[in-house]
C-alpha positions as protocol buffer text, in pm:
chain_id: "A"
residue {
  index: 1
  type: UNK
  ca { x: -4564 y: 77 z: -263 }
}
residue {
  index: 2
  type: UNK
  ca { x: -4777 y: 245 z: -28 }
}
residue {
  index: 3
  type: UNK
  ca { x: -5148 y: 191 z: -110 }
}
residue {
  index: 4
  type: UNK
  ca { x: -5373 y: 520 z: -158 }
}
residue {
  index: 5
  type: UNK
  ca { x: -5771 y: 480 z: -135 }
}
residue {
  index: 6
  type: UNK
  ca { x: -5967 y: 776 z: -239 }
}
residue {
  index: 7
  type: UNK
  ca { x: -6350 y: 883 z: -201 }
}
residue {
  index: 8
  type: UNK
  ca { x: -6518 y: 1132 z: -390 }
}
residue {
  index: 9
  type: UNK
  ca { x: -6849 y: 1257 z: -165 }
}
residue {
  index: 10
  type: UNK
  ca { x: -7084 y: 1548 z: -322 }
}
residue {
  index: 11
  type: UNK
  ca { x: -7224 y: 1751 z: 21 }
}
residue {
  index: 12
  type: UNK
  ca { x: -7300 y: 2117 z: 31 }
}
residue {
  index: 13
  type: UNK
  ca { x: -7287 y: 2185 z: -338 }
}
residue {
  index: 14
  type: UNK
  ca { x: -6917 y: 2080 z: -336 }
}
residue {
  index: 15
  type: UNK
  ca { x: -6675 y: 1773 z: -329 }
}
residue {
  index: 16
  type: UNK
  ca { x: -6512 y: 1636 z: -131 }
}
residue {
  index: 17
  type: UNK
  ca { x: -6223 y: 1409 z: -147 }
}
residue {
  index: 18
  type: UNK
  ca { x: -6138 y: 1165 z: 140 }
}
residue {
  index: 19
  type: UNK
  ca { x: -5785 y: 997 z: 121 }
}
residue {
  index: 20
  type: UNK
  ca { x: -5644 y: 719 z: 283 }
}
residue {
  index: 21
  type: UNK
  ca { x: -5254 y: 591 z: 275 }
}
residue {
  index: 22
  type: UNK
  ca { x: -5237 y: 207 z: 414 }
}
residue {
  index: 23
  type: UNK
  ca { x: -5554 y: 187 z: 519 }
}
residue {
  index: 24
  type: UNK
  ca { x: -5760 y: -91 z: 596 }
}
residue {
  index: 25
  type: UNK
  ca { x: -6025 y: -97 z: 338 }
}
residue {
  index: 26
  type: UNK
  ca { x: -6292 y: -161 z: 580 }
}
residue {
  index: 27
  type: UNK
  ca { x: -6222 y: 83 z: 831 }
}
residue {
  index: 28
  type: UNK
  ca { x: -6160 y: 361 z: 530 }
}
residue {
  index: 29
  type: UNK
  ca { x: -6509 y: 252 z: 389 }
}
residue {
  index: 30
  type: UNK
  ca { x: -6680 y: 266 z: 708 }
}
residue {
  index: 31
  type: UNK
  ca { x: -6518 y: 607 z: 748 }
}
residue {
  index: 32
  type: UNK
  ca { x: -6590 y: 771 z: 402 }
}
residue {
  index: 33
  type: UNK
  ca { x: -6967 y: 662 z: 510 }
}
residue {
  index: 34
  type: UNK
  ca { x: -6990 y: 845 z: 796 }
}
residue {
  index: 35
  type: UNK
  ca { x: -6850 y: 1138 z: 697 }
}
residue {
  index: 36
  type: UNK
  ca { x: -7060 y: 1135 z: 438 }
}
residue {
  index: 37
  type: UNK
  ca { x: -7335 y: 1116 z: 638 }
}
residue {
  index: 38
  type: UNK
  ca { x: -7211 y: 1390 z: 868 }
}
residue {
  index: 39
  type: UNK
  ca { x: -7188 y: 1642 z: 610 }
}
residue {
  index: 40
  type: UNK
  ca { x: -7527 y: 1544 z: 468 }
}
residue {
  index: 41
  type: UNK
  ca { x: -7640 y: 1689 z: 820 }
}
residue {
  index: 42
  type: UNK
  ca { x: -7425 y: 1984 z: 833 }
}
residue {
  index: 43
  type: UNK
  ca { x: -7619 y: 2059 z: 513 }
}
residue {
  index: 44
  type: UNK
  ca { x: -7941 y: 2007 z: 661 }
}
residue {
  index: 45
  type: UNK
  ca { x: -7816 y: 2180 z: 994 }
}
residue {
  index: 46
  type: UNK
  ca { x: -7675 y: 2492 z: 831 }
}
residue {
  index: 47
  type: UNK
  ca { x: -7766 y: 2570 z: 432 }
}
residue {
  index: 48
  type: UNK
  ca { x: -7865 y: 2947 z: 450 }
}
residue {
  index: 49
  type: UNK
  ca { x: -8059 y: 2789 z: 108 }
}
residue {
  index: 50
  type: UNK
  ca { x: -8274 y: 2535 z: 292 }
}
residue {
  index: 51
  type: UNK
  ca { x: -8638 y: 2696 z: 467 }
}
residue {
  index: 52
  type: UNK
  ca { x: -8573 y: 2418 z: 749 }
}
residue {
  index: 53
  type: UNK
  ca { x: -8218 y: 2464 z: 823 }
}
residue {
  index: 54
  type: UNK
  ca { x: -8157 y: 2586 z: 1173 }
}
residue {
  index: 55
  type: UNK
  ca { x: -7982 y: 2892 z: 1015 }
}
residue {
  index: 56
  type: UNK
  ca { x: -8289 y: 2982 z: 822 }
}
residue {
  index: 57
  type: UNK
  ca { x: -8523 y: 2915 z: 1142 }
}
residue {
  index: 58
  type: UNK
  ca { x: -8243 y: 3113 z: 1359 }
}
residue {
  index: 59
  type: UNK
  ca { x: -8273 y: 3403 z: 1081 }
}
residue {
  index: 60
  type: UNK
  ca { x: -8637 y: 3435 z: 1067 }
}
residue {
  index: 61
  type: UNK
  ca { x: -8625 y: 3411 z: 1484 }
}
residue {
  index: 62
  type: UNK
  ca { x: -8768 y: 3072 z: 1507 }
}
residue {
  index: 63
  type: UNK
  ca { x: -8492 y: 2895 z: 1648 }
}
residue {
  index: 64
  type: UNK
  ca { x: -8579 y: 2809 z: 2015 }
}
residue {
  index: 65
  type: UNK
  ca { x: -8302 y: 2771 z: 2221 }
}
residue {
  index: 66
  type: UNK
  ca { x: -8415 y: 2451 z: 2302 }
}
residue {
  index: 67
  type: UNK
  ca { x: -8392 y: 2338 z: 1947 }
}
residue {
  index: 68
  type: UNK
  ca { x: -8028 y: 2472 z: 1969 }
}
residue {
  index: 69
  type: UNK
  ca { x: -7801 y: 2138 z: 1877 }
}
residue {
  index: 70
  type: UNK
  ca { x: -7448 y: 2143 z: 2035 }
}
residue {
  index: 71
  type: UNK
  ca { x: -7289 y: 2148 z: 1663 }
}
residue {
  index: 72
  type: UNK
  ca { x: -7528 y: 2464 z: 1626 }
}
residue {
  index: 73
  type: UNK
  ca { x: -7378 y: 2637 z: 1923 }
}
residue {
  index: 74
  type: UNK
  ca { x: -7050 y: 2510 z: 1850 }
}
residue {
  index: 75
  type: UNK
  ca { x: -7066 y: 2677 z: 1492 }
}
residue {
  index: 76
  type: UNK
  ca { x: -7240 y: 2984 z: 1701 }
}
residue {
  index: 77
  type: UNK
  ca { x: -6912 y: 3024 z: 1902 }
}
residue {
  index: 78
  type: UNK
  ca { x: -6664 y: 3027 z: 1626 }
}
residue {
  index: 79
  type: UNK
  ca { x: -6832 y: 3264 z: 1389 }
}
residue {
  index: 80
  type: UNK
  ca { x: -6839 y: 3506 z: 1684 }
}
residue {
  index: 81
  type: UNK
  ca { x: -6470 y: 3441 z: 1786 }
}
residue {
  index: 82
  type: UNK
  ca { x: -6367 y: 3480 z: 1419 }
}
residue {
  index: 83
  type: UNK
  ca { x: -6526 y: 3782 z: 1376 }
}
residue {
  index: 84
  type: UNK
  ca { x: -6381 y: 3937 z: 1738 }
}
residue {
  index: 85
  type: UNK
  ca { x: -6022 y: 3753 z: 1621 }
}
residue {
  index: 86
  type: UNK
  ca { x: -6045 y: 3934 z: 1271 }
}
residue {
  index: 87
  type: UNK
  ca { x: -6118 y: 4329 z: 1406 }
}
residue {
  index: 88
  type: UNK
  ca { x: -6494 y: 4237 z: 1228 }
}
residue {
  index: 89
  type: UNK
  ca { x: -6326 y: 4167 z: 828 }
}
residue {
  index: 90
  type: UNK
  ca { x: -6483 y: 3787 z: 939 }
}
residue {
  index: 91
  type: UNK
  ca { x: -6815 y: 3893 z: 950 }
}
residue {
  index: 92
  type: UNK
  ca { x: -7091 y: 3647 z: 991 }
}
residue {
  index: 93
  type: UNK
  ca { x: -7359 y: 3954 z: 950 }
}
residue {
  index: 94
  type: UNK
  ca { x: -7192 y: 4061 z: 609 }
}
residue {
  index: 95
  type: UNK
  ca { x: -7553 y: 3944 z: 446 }
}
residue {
  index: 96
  type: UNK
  ca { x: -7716 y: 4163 z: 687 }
}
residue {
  index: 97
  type: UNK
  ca { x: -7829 y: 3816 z: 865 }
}
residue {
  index: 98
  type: UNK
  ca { x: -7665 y: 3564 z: 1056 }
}
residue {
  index: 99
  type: UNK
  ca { x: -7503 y: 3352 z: 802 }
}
residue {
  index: 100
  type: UNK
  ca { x: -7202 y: 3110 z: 933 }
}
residue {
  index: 101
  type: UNK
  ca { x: -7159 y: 3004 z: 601 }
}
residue {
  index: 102
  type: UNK
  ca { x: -6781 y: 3160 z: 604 }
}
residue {
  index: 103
  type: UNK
  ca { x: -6710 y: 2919 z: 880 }
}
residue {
  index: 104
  type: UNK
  ca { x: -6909 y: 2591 z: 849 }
}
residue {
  index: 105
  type: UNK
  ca { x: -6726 y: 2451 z: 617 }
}
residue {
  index: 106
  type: UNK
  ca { x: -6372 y: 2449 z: 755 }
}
residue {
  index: 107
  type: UNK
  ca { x: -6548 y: 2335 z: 1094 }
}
residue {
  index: 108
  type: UNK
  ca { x: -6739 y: 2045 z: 920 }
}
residue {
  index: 109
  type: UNK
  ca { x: -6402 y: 1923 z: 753 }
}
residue {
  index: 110
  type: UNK
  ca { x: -6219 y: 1986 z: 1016 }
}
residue {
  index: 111
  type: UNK
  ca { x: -6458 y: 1794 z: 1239 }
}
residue {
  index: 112
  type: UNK
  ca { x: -6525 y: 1496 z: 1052 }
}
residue {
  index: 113
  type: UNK
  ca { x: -6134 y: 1438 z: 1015 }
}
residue {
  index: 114
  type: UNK
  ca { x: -6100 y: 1413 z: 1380 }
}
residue {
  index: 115
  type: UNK
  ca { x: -6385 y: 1259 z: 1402 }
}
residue {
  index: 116
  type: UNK
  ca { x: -6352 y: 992 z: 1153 }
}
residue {
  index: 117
  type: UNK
  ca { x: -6030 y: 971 z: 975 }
}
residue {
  index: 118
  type: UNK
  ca { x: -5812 y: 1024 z: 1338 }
}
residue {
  index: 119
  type: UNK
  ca { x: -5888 y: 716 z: 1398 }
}
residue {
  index: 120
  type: UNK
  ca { x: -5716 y: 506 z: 1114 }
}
residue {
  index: 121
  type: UNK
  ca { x: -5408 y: 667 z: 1195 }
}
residue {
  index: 122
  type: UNK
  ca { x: -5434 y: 491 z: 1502 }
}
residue {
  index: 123
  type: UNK
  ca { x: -5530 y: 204 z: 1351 }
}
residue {
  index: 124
  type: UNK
  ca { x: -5258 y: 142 z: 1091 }
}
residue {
  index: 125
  type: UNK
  ca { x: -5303 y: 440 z: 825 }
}
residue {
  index: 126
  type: UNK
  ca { x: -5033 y: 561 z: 690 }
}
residue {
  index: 127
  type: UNK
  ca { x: -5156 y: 908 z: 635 }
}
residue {
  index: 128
  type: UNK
  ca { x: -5538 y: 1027 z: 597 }
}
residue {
  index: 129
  type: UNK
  ca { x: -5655 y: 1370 z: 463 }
}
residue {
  index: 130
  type: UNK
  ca { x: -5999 y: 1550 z: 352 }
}
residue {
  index: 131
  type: UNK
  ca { x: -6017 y: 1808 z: 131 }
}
residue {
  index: 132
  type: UNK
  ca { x: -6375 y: 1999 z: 84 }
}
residue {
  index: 133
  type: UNK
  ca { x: -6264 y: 2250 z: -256 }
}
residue {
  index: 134
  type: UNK
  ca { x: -5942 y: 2274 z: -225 }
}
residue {
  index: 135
  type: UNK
  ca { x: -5926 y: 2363 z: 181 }
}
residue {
  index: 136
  type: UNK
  ca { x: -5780 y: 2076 z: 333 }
}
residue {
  index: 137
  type: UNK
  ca { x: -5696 y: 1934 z: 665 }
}
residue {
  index: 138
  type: UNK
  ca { x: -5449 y: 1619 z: 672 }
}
residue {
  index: 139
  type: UNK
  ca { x: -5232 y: 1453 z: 895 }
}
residue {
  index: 140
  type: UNK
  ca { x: -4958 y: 1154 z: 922 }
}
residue {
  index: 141
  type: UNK
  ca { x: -4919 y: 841 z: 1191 }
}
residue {
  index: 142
  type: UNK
  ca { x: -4659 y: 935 z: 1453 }
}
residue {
  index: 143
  type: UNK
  ca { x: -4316 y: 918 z: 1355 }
}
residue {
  index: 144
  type: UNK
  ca { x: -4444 y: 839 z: 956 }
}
residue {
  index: 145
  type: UNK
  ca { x: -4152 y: 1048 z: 684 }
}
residue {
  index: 146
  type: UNK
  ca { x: -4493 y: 1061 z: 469 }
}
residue {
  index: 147
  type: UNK
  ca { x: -4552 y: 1400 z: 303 }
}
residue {
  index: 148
  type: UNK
  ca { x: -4869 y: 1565 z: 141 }
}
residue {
  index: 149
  type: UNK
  ca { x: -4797 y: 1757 z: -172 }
}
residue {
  index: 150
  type: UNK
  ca { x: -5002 y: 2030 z: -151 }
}
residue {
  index: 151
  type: UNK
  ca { x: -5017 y: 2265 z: -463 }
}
residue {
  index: 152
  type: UNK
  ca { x: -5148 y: 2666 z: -484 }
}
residue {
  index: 153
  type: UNK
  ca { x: -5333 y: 2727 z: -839 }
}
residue {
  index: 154
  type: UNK
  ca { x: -5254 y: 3067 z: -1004 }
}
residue {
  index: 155
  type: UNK
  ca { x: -5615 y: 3276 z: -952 }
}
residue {
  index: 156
  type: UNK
  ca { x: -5555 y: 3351 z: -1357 }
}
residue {
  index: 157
  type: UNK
  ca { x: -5489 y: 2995 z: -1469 }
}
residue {
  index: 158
  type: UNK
  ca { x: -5631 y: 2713 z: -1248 }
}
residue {
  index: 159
  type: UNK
  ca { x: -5324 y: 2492 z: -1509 }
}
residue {
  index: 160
  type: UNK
  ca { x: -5117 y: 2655 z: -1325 }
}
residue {
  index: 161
  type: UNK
  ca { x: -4942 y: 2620 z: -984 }
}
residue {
  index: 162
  type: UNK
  ca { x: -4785 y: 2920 z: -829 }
}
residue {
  index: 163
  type: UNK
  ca { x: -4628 y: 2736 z: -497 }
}
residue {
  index: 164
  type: UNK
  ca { x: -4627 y: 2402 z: -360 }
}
residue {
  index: 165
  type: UNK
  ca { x: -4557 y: 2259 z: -46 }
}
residue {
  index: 166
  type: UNK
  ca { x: -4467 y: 1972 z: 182 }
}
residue {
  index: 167
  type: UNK
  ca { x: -4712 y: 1922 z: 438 }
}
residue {
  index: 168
  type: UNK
  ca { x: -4789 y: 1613 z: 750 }
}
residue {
  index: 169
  type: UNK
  ca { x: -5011 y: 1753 z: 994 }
}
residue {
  index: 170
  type: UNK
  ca { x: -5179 y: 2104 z: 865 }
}
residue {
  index: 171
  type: UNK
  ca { x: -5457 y: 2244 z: 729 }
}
residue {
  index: 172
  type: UNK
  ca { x: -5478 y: 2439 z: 446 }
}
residue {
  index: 173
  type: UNK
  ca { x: -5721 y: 2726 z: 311 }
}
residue {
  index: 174
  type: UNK
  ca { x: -5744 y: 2907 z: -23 }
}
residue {
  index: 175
  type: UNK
  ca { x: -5962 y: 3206 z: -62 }
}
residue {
  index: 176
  type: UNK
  ca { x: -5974 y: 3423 z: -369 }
}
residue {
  index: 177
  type: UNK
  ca { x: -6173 y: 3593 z: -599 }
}
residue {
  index: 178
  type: UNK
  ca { x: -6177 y: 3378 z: -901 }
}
residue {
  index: 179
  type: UNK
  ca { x: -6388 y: 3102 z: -802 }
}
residue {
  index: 180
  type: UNK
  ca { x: -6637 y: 3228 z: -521 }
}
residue {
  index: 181
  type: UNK
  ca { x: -6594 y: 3599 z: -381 }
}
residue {
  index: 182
  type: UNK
  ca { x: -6919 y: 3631 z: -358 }
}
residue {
  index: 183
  type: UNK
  ca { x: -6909 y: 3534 z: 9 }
}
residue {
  index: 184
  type: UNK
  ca { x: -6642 y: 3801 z: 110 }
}
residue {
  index: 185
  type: UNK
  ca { x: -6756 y: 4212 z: 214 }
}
residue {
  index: 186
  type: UNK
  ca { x: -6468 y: 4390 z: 98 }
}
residue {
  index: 187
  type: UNK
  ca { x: -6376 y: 4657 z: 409 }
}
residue {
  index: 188
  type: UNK
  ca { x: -6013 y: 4751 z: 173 }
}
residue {
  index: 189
  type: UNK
  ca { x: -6113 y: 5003 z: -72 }
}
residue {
  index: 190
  type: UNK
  ca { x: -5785 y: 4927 z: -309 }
}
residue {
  index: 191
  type: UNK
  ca { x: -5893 y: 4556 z: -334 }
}
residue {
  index: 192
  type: UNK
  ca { x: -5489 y: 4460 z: -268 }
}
residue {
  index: 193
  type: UNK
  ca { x: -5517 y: 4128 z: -252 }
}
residue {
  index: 194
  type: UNK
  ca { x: -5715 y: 3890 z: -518 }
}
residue {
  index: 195
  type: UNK
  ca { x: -5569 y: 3552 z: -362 }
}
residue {
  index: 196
  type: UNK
  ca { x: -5520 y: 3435 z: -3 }
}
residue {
  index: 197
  type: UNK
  ca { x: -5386 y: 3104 z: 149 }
}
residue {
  index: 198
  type: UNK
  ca { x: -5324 y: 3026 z: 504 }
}
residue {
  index: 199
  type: UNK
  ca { x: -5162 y: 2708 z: 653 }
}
residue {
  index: 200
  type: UNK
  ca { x: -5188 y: 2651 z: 1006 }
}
residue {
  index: 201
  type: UNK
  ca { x: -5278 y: 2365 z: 1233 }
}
residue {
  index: 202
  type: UNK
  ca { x: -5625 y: 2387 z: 1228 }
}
residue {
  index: 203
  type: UNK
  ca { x: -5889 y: 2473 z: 925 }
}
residue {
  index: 204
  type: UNK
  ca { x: -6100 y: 2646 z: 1107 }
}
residue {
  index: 205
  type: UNK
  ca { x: -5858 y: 2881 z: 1116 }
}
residue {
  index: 206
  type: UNK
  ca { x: -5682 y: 2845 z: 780 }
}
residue {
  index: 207
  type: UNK
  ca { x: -6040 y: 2923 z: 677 }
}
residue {
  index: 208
  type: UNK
  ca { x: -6112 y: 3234 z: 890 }
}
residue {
  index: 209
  type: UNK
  ca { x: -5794 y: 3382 z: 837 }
}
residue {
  index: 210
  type: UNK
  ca { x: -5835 y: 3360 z: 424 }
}
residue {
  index: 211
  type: UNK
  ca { x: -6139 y: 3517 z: 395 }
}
residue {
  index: 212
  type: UNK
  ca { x: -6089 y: 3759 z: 654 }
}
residue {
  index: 213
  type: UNK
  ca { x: -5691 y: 3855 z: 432 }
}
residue {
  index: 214
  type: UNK
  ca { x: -5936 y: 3969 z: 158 }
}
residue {
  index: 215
  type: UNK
  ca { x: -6168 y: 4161 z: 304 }
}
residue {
  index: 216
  type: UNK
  ca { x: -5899 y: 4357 z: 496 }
}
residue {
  index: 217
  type: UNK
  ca { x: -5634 y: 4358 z: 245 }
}
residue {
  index: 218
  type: UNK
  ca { x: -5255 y: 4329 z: 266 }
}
residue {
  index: 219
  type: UNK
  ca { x: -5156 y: 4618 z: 498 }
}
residue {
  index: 220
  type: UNK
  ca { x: -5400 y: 4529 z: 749 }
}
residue {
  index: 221
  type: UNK
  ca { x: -5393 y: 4143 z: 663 }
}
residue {
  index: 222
  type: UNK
  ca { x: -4998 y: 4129 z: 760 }
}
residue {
  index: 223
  type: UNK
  ca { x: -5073 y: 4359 z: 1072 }
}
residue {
  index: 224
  type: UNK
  ca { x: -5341 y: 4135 z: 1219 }
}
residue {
  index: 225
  type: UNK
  ca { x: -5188 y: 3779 z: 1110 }
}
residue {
  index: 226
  type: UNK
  ca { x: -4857 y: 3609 z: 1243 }
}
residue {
  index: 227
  type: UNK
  ca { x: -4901 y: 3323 z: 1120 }
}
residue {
  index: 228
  type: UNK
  ca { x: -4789 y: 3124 z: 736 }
}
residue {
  index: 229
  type: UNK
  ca { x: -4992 y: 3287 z: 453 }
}
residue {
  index: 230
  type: UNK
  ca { x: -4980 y: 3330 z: 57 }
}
residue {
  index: 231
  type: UNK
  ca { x: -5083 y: 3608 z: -77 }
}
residue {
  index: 232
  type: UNK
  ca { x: -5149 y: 3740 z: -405 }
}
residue {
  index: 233
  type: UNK
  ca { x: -5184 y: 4070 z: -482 }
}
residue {
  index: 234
  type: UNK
  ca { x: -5348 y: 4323 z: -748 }
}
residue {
  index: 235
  type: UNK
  ca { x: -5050 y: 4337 z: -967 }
}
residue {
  index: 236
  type: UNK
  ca { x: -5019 y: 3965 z: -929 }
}
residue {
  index: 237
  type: UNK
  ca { x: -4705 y: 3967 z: -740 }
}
residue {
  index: 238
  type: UNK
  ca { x: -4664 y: 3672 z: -481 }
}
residue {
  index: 239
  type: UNK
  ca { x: -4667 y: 3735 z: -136 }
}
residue {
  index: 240
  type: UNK
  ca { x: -4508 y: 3479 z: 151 }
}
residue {
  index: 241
  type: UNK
  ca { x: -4515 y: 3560 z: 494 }
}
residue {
  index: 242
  type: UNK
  ca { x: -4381 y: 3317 z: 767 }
}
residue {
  index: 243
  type: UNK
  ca { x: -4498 y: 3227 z: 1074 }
}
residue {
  index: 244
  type: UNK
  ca { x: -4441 y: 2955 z: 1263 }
}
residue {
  index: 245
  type: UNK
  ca { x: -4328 y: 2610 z: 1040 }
}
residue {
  index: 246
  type: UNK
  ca { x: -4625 y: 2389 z: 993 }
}
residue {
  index: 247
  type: UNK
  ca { x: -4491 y: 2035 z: 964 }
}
């Protein structure tokens, strides 16, 4: 029976679950504490909520560039690419200030897996995943038959599952309405999608890509995006478009 260990961290007003298949229990602790510690500092680095983040300094022009950190420039980078990648639906100046919110946290779990959860695949694991609310990036040891089961809740009944799938090495990213819009500037005036879900390889794309389906809405969504996606729209029908597979 393959042995699961599982760690529930609170960071950034959210939780997040770390997983482990075959793991030594060590390693997996010495892991979960780290990343915990990581995302304590993205926090600290990035809250738009905090008066001594570097986003709020950065906001109110106070942010040297000598104070810049390399995970601050790295974030920097991305929101700007996202935005360019996305026509501008990924905007990081929707607020009317710089706020990488939309993108930090797919880059923070994204980061901390390879930074910290990699490594016990080479070490032994099994499989090894970290989801942050539902977005998710996970991965299996070379040449491991071990699948995640990875289900999509229905944005009227969170009882309910509306797809599921079969995943080793992909992130996944849910974006919708329901939960948290608050963080999305609609740019489609007919509001055609309520529900968005990308897999891909990385989450900081997954991410981008699902709140940027939203703002821009299905016709434009599909136009812009070849890769795997979920959609749901206004009359609550189910949308799947392809893409590449995602193992």
């Amino acid at each position: 029976m393959p042995q699961q260990q599982t760690k529930l961290i609170q960071a950034m007003g959210m939780p997040f679950t770390v997983i482990a298949i075959d793991a030594d229990t060590a390693a997996f602790q010495l892991a979960t504490q780290q990343i915990e510690a990581f995302l304590q500092q993205v926090d600290r680095d990035f809250s738009p909520f905090k008066s001594d983040s570097l986003v709020s300094r950065f906001q109110r022009d106070e942010l040297l560039l000598t104070d810049w950190t390399p995970e601050f420039q790295t974030v920097y980078g991305l929101a700007a690419r996202a935005q360019t990648a996305t026509g501008g639906a990924f905007n990081p100046y929707f607020r009317g200030v710089w706020d990488p919110t939309g993108v930090t946290k797919g880059w923070s779990i994204q980061e901390a897996y390879n930074r910290y959860l990699t490594p016990l695949l080479q070490r032994g694991a099994t499989a090894v995943a970290l989801n942050g609310a539902g977005d998710m990036q996970m991965g299996v040891a070379a040449g491991s038959d071990w699948h995640w089961g990875v289900g999509i809740e229905d944005p009227q009944s969170s009882q309910r599952l509306l797809y599921r799938y079969e995943l080793q090495n992909a992130a996944v990213a849910t974006s919708g309405f329901s939960k948290r819009g608050d963080h999305i500037k609609i740019t489609d005036a007919t509001h055609s999608l309520v529900q968005a879900t990308i897999l891909a390889s990385t989450l900081i794309e997954a991410d981008v890509w699902a709140t940027a389906a939203l703002a821009m809405g299905r016709v434009a969504f599909t136009r812009a995006y070849h890769g795997q996606a979920l959609l749901v729209d206004a009359q609550q029908r189910l949308i799947t478009l392809g893409g590449e597979a995602v193992a």
